[in-house]
C-alpha positions as CSV (number, residue, x, y, z in Angstrom):
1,X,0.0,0.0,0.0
2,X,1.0,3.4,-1.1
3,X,1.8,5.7,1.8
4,X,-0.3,9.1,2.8
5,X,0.4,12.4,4.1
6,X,-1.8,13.8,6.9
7,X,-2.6,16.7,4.2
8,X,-4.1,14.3,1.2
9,X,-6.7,13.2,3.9
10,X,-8.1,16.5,5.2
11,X,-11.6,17.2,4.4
12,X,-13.9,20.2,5.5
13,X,-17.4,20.4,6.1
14,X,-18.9,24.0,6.7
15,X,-22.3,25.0,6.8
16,X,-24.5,28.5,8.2
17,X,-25.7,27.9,12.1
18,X,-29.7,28.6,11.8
19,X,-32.4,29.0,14.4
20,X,-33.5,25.5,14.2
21,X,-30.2,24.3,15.4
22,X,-30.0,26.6,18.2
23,X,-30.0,24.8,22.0
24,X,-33.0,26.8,23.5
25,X,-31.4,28.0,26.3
26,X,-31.8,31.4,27.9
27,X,-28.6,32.9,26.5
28,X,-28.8,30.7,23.1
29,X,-26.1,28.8,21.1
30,X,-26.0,26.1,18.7
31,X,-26.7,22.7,20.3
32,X,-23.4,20.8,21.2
33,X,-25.1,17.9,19.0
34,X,-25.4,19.4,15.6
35,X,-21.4,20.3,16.1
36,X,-20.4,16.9,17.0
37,X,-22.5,15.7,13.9
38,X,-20.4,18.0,11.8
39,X,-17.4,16.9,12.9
40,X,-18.5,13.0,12.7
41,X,-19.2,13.6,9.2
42,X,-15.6,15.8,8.3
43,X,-13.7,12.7,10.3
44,X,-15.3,10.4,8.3
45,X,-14.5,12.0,5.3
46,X,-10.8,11.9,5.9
47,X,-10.7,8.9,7.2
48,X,-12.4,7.6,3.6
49,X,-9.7,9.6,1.7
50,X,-7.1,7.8,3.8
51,X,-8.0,4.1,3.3
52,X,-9.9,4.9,0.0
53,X,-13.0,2.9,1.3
54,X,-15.6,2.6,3.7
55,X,-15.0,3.3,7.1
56,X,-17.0,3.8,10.8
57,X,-16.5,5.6,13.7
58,X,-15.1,3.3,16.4
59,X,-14.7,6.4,19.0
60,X,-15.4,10.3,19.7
61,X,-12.4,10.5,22.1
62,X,-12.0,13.7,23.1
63,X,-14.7,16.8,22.2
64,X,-13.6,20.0,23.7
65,X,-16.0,22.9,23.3
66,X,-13.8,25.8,24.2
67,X,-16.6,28.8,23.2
68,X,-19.9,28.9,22.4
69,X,-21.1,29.0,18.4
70,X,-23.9,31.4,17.6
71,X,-26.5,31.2,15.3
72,X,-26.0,33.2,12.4
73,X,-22.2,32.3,12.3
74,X,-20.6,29.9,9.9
75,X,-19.3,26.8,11.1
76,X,-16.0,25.3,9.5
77,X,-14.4,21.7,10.4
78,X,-11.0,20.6,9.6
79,X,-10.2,16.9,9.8
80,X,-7.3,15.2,9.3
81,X,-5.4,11.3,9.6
82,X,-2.7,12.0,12.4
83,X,-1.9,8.7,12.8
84,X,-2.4,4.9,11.7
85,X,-2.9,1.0,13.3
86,X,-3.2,-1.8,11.2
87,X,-7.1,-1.3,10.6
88,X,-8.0,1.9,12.6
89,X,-7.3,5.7,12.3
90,X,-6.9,8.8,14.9
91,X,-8.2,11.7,13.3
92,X,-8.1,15.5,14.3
93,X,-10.7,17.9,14.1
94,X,-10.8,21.3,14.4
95,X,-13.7,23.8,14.7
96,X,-13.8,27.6,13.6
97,X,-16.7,29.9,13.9
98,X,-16.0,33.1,11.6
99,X,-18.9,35.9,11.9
100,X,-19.5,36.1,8.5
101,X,-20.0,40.1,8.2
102,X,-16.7,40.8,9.7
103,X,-14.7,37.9,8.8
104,X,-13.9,37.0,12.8
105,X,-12.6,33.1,13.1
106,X,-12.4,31.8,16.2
107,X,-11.0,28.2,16.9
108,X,-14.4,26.7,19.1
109,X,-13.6,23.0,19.3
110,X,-10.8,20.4,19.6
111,X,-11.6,17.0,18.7
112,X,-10.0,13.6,18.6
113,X,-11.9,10.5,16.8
114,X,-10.8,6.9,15.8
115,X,-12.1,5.1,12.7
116,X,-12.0,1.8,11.5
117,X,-11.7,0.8,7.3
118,X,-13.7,-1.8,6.9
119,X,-14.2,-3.9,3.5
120,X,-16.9,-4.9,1.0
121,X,-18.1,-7.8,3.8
122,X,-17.6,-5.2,6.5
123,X,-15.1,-6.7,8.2
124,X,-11.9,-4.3,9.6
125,X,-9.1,-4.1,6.8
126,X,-5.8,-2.7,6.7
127,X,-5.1,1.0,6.1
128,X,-2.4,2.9,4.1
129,X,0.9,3.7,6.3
130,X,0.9,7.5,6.7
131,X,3.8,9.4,5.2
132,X,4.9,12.3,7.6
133,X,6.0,15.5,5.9
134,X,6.4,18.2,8.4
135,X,7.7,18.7,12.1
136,X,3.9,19.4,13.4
137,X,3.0,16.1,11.6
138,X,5.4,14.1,13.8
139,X,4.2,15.9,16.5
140,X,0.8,15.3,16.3
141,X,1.6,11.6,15.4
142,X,3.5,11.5,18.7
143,X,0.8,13.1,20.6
144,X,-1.9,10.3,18.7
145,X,0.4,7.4,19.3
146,X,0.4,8.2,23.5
147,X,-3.3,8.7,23.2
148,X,-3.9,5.5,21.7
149,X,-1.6,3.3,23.8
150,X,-3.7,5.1,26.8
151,X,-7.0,4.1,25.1
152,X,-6.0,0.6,24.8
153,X,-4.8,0.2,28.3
154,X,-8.2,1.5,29.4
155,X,-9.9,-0.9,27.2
156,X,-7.7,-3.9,28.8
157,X,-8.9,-3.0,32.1
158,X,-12.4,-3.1,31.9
């Protein structure tokens, strides 16, 4: 299998925040839902660039909602591959807000997903090494390979 750079599997998914996705709470926002639906969808899409077939979400590890996202405001997710197994995938995403009228971006949300490439019977198959180009590649991969060695110790002791 041909190897892949973190940047031939990012993917974005943006889309206008609109009253019906709104939370209803006094001081309003966009529900935390519709964000983590986004950024399912944007993960997913990297992760099928990566492997160049089907694959699921095994795990939303990490969502971190640093700011609320107002309605009105466009909503912008970066994914990425960060780093590889033999069938599974840790993928960044990254949230921006931007006020569209001004052009303000702020960085909202930090999240950190697994995925697993499955094949045509839907059984897990193996992924495409990842080719490392830059210095923040490498340490991102660093980072992903400590978080999943922690996952899987948790896993073993339950």
């Amino acid at each position: 299998m041909t190897p892949k750079t973190p940047r031939q599997s990012e993917a974005v998914v943006a889309d206008l925040m609109m009253p019906h996705q709104a939370n209803g709470l006094r001081h309003s926002s966009v529900f935390g839902g519709v964000i983590m639906s986004m950024v399912d969808r944007c993960a997913a899409l990297s992760a099928i660039r990566h492997c160049g077939g089907q694959a699921t979400t095994l795990s939303i590890d990490r969502v971190l909602f640093k700011e609320p996202i107002r309605i009105g405001e466009l909503v912008e997710v970066r994914a990425r591959v960060v780093h590889v197994g033999r069938t599974s995938m840790s993928i960044t995403a990254d949230v921006f807000a931007e006020e569209i009228a001004t052009g303000t971006r702020r960085h909202t949300n930090e999240c950190w997903l697994t995925f697993v490439h499955l094949d045509d019977a839907g059984r897990p198959a193996l992924v495409p090494p990842l080719f490392l180009e830059t210095d923040e590649d490498r340490r991102v991969h660093a980072l992903a390979a400590q978080r999943r060695e922690q996952a899987l110790a948790d896993r073993r002791g339950l």
